[in-house]
C-alpha positions in Angstrom: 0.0 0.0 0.0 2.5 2.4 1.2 4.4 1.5 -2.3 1.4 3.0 -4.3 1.3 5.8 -2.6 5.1 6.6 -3.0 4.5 5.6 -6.6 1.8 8.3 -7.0 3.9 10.8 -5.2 6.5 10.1 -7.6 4.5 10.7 -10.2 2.8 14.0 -9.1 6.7 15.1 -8.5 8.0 13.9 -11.9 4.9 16.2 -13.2 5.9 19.0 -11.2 9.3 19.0 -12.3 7.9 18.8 -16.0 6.0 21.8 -15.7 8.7 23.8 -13.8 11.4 22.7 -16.9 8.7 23.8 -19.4 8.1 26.5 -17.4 11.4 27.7 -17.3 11.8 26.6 -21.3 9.4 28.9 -22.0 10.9 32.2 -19.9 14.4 31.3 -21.2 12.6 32.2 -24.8 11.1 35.1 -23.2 14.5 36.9 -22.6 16.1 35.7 -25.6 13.2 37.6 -27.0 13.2 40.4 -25.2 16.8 40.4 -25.4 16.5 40.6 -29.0 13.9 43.4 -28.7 16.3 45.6 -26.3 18.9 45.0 -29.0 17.2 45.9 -32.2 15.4 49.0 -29.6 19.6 50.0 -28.9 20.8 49.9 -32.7 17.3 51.9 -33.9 18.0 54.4 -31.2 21.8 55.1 -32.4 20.4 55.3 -35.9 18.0 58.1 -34.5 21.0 59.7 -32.9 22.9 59.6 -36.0 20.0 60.9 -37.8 19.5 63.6 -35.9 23.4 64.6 -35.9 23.5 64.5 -39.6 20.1 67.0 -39.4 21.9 69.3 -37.3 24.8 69.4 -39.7 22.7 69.4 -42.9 19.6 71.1 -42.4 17.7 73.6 -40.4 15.7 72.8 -37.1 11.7 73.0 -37.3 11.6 76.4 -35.3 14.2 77.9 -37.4 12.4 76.4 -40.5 9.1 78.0 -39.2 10.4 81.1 -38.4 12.3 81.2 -41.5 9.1 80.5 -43.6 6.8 83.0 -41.5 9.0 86.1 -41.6 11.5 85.3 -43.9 9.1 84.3 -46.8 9.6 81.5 -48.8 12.5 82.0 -50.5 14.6 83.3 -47.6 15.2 87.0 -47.6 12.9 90.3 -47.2 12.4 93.9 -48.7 15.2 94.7 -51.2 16.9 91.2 -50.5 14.3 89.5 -52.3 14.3 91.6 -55.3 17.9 92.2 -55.3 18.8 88.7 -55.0 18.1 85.0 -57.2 19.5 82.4 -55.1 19.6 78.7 -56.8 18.2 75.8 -55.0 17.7 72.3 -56.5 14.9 70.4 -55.3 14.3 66.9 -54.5 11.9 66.4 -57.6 14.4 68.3 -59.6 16.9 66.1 -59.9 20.7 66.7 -60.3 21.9 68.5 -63.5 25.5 68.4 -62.8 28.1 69.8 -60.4 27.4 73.0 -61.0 24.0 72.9 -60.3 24.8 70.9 -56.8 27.4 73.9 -56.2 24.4 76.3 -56.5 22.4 74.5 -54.0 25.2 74.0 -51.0 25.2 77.4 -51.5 21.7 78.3 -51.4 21.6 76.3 -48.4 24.5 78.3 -47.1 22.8 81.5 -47.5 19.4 80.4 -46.2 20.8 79.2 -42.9 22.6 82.5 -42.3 19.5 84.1 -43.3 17.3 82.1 -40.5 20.7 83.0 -38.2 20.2 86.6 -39.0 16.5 86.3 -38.4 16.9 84.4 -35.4 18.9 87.6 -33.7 16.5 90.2 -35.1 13.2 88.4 -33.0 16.1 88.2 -29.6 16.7 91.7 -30.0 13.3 92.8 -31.1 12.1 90.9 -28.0 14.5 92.7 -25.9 14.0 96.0 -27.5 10.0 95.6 -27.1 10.4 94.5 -23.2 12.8 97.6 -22.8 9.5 99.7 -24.2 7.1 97.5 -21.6 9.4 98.9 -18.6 11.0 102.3 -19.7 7.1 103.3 -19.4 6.8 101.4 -15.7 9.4 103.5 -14.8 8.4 106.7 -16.3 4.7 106.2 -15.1 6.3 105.6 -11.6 7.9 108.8 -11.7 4.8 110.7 -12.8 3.2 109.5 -9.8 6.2 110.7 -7.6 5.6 113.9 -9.1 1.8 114.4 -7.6 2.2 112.0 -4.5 5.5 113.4 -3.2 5.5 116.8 -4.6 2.0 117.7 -5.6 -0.4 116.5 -2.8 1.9 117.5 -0.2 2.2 121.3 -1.7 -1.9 121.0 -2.0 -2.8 120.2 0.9 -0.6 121.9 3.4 -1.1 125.3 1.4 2.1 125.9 0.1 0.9 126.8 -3.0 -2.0 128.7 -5.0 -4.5 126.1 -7.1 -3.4 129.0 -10.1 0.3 128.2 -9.4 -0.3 124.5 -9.3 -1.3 124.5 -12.2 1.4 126.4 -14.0 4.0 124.2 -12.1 2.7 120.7 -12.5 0.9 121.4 -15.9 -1.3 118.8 -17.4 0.9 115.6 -14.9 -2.6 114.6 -14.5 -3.3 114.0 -18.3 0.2 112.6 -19.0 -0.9 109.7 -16.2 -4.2 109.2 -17.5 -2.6 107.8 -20.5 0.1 106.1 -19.3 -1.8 103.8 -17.6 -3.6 102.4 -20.5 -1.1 102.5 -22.6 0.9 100.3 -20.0 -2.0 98.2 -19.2 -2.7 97.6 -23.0 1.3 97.1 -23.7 1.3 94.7 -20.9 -1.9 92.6 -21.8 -0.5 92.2 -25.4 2.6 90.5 -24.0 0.8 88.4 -21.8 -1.4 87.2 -24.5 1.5 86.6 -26.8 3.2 84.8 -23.9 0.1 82.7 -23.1 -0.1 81.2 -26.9 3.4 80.3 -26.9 4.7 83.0 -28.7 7.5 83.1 -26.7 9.3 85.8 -29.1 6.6 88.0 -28.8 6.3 88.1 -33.0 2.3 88.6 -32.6 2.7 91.7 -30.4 2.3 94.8 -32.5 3.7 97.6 -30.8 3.1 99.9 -34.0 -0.5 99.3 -34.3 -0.9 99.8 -30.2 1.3 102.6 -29.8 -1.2 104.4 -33.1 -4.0 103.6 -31.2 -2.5 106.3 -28.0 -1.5 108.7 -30.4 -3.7 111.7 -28.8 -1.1 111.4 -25.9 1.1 113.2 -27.9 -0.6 116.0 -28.2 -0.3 116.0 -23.7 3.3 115.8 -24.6 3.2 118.7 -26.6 1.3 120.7 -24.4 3.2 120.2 -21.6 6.1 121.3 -23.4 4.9 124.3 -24.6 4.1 125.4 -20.7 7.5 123.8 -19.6 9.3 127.6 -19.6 6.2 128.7 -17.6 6.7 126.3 -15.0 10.2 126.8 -14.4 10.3 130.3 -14.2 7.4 129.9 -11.4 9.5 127.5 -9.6 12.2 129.6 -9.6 10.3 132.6 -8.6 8.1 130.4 -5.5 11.6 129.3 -4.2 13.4 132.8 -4.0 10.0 133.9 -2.5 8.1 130.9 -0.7 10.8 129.9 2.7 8.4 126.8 3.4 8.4 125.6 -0.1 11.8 126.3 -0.5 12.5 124.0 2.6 9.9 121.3 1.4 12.1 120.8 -2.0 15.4 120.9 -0.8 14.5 118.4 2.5 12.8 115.8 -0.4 15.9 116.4 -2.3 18.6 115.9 0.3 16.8 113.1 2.2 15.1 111.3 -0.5 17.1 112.2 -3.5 13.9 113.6 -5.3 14.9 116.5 -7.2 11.5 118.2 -8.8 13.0 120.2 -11.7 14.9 116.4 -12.7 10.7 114.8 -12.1 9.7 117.3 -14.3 12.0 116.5 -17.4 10.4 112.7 -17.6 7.8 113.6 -19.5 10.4 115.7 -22.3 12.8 112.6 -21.9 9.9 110.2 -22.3 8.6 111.5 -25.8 12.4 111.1 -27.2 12.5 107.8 -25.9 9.3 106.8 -28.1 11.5 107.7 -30.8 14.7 105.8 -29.8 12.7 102.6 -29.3 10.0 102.8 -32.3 13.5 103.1 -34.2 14.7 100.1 -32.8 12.0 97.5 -32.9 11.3 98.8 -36.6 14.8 97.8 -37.5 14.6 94.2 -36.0 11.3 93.5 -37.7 10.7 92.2 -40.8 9.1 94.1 -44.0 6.9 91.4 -44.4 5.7 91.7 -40.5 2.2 92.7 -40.0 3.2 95.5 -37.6 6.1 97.0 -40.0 3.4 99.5 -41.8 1.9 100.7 -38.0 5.8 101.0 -36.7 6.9 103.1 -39.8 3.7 105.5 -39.3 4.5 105.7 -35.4 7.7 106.2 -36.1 6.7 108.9 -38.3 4.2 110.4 -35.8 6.8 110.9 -33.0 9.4 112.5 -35.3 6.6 115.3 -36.2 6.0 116.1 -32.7 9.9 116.3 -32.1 9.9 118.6 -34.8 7.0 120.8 -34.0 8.4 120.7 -30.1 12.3 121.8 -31.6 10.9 124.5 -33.3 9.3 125.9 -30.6 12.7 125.1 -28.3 14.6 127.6 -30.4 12.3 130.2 -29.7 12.8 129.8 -26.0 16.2 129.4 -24.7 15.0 128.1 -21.5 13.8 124.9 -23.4 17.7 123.8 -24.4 17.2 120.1 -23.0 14.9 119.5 -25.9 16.9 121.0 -28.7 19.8 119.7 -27.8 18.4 116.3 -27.5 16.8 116.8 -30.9 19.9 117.2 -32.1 21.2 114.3 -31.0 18.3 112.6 -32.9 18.7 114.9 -35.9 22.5 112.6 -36.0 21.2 109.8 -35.7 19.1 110.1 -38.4 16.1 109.7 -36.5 15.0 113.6 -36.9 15.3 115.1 -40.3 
């Protein structure tokens, strides 16, 4: 009896090893297999790699490609470059005609990727240029607040001077902020969006087009201009004759570095600025840009008020900050 049963054991163990061996049998395929999978995985990864290396070498990246074809054009250059210039380039479907031919095309290829190099520089610097507009008018905002918080108010409210001689000393501030918030909060609001849809470069922001849509604010610029000899001249005559507001300046200026005379220059500073920068991000965008026609008429905008504003600086030769800034311009070729 007890033989049977040792029998049957035997059995069920003999089984057991059978299905372990098969067992095993079968997983030793599996890793051949996936062995063989990690293997072909490995040599169609290096092909990748070396794919990629040879498109680095030979050809242009998609972003450069895109950027090329969106701003560029199609064949490669802008404005007088495209009508000055015929650049060969053989095509796939083409064909080869010859050495000749295939010398054309390493050139064209030469030329297109220093092209897409050249534009690549103009959207950094017209980026930088653009976010140099953004914050030069956060900062001159700030100090046209400076002017009625720290100087205005406090001369208000304490009585040191007239409402009439307010006026003539601060002249339109008031105005000049009115508009430079919402020309700051539309500025801003355009980046953001650009920076929201990916357009990290900021290509979709169209500074011309915005900055035509404020162009009432320079007619505040003008005006204040035209009272700026007014004002001084009051200033000067207040502090020879008002002791308390003569204190009052010089404490804010010794203390807090806040010199009202310098406050009252950032509007005058501001408007050739405009000029400066419109100059700028017209140069580092393309003809073919959407914005290029607003930026040109901006541009164009600013420079009349300069001139108006220098022809009435030579009239007065209290107002030589101006002209001699204008003249400045008028080297640079930015004033006529």
């Amino acid at each position: 009896m007890k033989s049977i049963e040792e029998n049957i054991e035997l059995k069920q163990t003999r089984q057991a090893v059978s299905e372990l061996m098969e067992s095993l049998e079968k997983q030793k395929q599996a890793n051949n297999l996936l062995k063989k999978y990690l293997l072909q995985e490995r040599q169609e990864k290096a092909q990748l790699v070396q794919m990629l290396e040879e498109a680095k070498e030979n050809s242009w990246t998609i972003i450069e490609e895109q950027s090329y074809l969106e701003h560029c054009g199609e064949d490669g250059f802008s404005g007088n470059e495209r009508k000055s210039r015929k650049v060969g380039h053989m095509l796939p479907a083409q064909g080869w005609s010859g050495p000749a031919a295939s010398a054309r095309g390493l050139e064209a290829s030469s030329a297109e990727k220093d092209t897409c190099k050249r534009c690549a520089k103009l959207h950094v610097e017209r980026k930088e240029a653009i976010m140099e507009f953004l914050n030069s008018e956060s900062r001159y905002g700030e100090d046209l607040r400076i002017i009625m918080e720290e100087f205005y108010c406090p001369m208000k409210t304490t009585g040191q001077l007239t409402n009439k001689e307010l006026a003539v000393v601060f002249s339109n501030v008031q105005e000049l902020i009115g508009f430079n918030e919402m020309f700051t909060k539309r500025l801003q609001e355009s980046i953001d969006q650009a920076i929201n849809q990916g357009d990290e470069n900021l290509l979709t922001v169209r500074i011309g087009e915005l900055f035509l849509e404020f162009a009432n604010m320079l007619l505040a610029f003008q005006t204040y201009f035209l009272q700026q000899s007014s004002s001084v001249n009051m200033l000067n005559t207040l502090e020879k004759k008002n002791e308390p507001m003569r204190i009052f300046l010089e404490t804010l200026d010794i203390q807090q570095h806040m010199n009202l005379y310098s406050f009252l220059r950032a509007p005058v500073q501001r408007v050739t600025r405009y000029a400066l920068l419109l100059n700028l991000i017209s140069k580092t965008t393309t003809e073919c840009h959407q914005d290029y026609a607003h930026l040109q008429h901006a541009k164009s905008c600013v420079e009349s008020h300069l001139e108006k504003m220098d022809t009435q600086s030579k009239k007065d030769t209290t107002k030589k900050f101006l002209s001699s800034y204008t003249s400045f311009l008028r080297r640079i070729g930015l004033v006529k």
